[in-house]
C-alpha positions as CSV (number, residue, x, y, z in Angstrom):
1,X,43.0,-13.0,-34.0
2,X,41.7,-11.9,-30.4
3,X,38.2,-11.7,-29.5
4,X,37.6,-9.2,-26.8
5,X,34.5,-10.4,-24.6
6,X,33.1,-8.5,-21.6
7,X,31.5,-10.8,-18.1
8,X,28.4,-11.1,-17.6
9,X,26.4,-10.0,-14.8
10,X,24.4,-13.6,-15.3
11,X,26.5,-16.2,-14.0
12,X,26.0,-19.8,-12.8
13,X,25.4,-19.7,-9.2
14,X,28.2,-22.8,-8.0
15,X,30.9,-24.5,-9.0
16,X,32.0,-28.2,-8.3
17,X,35.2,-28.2,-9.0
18,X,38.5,-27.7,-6.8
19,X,39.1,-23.7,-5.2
20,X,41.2,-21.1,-7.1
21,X,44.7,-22.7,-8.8
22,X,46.9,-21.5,-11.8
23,X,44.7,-18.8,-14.3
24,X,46.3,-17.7,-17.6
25,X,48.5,-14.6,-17.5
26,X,50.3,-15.9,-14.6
27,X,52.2,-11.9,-14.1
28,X,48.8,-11.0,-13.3
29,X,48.4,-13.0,-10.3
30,X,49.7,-11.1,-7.7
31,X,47.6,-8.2,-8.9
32,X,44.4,-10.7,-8.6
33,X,45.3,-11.0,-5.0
34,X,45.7,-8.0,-4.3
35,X,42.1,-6.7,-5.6
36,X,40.5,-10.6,-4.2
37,X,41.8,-9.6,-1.1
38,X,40.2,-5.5,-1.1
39,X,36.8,-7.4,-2.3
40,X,36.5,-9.9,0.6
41,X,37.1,-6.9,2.8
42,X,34.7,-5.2,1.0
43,X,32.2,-7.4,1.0
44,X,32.2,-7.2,4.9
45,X,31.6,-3.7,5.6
46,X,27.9,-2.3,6.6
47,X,27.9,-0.1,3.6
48,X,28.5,-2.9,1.3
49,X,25.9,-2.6,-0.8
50,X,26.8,1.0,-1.7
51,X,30.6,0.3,-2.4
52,X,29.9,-2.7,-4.6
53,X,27.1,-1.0,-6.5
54,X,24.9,-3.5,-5.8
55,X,20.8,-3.9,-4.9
56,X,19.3,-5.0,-1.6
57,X,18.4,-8.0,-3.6
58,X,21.9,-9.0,-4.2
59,X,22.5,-8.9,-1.0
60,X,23.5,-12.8,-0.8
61,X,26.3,-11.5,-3.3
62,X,28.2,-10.4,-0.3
63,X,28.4,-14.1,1.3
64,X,29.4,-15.5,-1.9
65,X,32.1,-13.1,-2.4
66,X,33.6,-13.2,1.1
67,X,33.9,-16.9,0.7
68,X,36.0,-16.7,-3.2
69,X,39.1,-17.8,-1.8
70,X,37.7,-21.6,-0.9
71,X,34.8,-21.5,-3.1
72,X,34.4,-24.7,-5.9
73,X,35.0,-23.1,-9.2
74,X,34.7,-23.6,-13.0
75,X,35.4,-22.7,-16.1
76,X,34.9,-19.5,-17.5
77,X,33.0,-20.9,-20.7
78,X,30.6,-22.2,-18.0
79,X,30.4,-19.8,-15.3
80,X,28.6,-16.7,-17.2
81,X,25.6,-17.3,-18.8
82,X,24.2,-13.8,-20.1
83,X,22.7,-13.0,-23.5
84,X,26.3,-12.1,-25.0
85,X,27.4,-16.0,-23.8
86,X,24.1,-17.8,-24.2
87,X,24.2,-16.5,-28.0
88,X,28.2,-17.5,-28.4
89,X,27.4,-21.0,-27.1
90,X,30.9,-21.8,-26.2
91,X,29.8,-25.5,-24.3
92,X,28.7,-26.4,-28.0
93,X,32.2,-25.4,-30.1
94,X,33.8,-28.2,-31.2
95,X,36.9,-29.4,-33.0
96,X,38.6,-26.4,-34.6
97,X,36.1,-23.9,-33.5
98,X,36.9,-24.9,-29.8
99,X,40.7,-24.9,-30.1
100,X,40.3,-21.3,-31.5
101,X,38.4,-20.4,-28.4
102,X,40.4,-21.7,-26.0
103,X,43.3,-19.7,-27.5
104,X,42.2,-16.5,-28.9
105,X,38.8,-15.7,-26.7
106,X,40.0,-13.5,-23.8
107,X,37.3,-12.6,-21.2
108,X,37.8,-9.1,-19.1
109,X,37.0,-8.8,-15.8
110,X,36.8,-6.6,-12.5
111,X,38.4,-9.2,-10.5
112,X,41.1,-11.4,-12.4
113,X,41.5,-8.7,-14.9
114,X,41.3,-11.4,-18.1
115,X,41.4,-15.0,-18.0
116,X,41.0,-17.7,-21.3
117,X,37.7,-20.2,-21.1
118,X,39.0,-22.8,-19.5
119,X,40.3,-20.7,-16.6
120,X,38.4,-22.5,-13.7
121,X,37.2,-19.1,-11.5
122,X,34.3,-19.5,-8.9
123,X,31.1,-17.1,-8.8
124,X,31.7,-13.7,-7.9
125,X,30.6,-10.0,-8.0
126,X,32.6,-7.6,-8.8
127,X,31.9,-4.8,-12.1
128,X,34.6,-3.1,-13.3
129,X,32.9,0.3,-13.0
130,X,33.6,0.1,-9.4
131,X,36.0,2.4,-7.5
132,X,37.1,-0.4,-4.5
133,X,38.9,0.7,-1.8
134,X,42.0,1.2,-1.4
135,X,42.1,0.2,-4.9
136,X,40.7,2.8,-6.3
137,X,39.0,3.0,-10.3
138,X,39.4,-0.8,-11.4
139,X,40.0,0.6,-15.3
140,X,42.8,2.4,-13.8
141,X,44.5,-0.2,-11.6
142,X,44.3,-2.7,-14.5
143,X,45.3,-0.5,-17.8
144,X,49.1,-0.7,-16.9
145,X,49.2,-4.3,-16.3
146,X,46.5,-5.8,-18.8
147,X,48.8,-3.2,-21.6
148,X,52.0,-5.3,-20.0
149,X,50.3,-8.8,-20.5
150,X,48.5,-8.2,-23.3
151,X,50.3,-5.9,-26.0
152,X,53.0,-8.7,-27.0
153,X,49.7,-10.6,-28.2
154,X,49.6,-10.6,-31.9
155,X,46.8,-10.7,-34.6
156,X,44.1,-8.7,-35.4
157,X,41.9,-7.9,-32.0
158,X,37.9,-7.7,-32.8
159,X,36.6,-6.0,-29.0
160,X,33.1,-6.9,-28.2
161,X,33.2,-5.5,-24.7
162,X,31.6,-2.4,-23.2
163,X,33.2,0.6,-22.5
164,X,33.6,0.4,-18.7
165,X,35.6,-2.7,-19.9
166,X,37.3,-1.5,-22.8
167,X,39.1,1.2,-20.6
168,X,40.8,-1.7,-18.8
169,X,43.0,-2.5,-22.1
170,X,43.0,-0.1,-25.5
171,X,45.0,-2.9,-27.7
172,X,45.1,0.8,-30.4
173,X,44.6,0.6,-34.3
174,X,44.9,-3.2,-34.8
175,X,41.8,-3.5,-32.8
176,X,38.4,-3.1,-34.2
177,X,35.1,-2.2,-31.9
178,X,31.9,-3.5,-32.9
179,X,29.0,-1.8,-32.3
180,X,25.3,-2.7,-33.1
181,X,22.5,-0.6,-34.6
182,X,19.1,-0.8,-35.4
183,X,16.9,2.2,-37.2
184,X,20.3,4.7,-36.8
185,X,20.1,3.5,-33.1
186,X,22.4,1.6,-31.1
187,X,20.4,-1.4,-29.1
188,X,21.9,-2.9,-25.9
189,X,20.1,-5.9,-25.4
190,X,20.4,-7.0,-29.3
191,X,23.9,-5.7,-29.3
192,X,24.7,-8.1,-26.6
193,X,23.0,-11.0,-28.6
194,X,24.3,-10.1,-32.2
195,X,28.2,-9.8,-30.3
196,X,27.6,-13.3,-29.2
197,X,26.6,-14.6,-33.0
198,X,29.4,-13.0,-34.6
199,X,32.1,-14.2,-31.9
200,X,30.5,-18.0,-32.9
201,X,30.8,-17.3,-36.4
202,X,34.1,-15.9,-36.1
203,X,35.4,-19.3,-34.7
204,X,33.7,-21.6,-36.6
205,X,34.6,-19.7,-40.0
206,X,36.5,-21.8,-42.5
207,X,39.3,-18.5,-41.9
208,X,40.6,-16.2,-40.0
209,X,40.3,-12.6,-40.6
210,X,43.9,-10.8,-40.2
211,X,42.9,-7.2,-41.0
212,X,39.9,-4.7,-40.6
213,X,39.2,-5.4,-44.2
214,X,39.0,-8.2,-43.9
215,X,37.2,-8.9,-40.8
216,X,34.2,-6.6,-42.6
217,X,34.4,-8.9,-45.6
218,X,33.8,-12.2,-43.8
219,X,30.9,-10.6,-41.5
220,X,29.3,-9.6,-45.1
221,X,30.2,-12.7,-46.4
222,X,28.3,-14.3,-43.9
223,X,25.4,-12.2,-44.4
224,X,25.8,-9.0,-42.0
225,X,25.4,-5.4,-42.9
226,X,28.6,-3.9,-41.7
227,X,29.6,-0.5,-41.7
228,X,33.9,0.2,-41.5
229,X,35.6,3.5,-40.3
230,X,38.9,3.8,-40.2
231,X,40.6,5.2,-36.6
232,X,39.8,8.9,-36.0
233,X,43.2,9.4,-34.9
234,X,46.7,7.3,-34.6
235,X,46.5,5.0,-31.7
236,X,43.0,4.7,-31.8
237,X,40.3,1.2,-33.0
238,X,38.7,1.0,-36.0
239,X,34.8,1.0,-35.9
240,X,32.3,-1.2,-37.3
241,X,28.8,-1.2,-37.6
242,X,26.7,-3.9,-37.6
243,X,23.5,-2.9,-39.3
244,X,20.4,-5.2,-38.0
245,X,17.1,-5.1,-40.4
């Protein structure tokens, strides 16, 4: 099994380790450059701000991302630290639940396109939703070479990312989106939380779901009000809804 996870925009703001080595996905790395590379110059020009899609506030953003290619790093699992990571708790895994991290979690982003949690990758800012010149669409650049890396993974895929992030990789009908609702209404803050409780229950869980089926029989098992639909059309994920009382 896969677990899909999106960044987050909350990340820890240094790392102590040495600058950028070896990441997973090694066929990836030229790519990495390339877009590492169109970000530092980015990052430089007077209209910053706007290309980046970022606030006067993050302006300090810019330094840091100018400064990637020397910057301390550290691992993944330690670097973001929003609601969707502060609820999976990956520091506190152990033992089995830990090794099934390290190998099944993959974490998508604007800049390295995925890495694993151990990756060590310093603090950056970079969304996927941007278009970064003379990149372009980031969901574009990455779809053919994530699709290249990624489609000989087997095993059922359960995607907990967004949509900006999702269009980076469509892994088809052995993947399953999960969506959160509460009242008939999807909730974005609680989405991001309840994504993060079911990726740690997911890897601590005695096994390992291997189907859609059975993916929506351990979440119920484990006390979750789920909701499966099958794909809407050949090539395309499953759904399931997560019901919250």
């Amino acid at each position: 099994m896969l677990t899909l996870l999106p960044p987050s925009e909350g990340k820890a703001t240094e790392g102590s380790g040495p600058p950028l080595g070896e990441l997973s996905f090694p066929a990836l790395d030229r790519a990495r450059r390339r877009v590492l590379n169109a970000l530092v110059r980015a990052s430089r020009r007077r209209d910053a701000l706007d290309v980046l899609g970022l606030t006067p506030g993050l302006a300090g953003e810019l330094d840091r991302n100018t400064a990637l290619k020397t910057a301390p790093t550290l691992p993944a699992a330690e670097l973001y630290t929003g609601v969707l990571y502060d609820n999976l708790g990956l520091g506190t895994l152990e033992g089995e639940a830990r090794r099934r991290a390290e190998e099944s979690v993959l974490i998508f982003s604007g800049l390295w396109g995925v890495v694993r949690i151990d990756d060590r990758i310093p603090p950056y800012r970079l969304s996927m939703g941007v278009s970064l010149p003379p990149l372009g669409g980031l969901p574009a650049f990455w779809r053919p070479l994530l699709a290249k890396a990624l489609d000989p993974l087997p095993g059922l895929v359960v995607d907990m990312r967004s949509a900006t992030y999702a269009g980076a990789w469509q892994p088809g009908e052995r993947s399953v989106a999960v969506r959160v609702f509460r009242d008939g209404k999807v909730v974005s803050h609680m989405a991001k939380a309840t994504r993060g409780e079911i990726a740690r229950d997911l890897l601590r869980h005695d096994t390992v779901p291997s189907s859609p089926e059975e993916l929506a029989k351990t979440l119920t098992d484990l006390g979750r009000t789920v909701e499966l639909t099958p794909p809407p059309r050949p090539g395309r994920p499953w759904t399931l809804d997560v019901h919250l009382s």
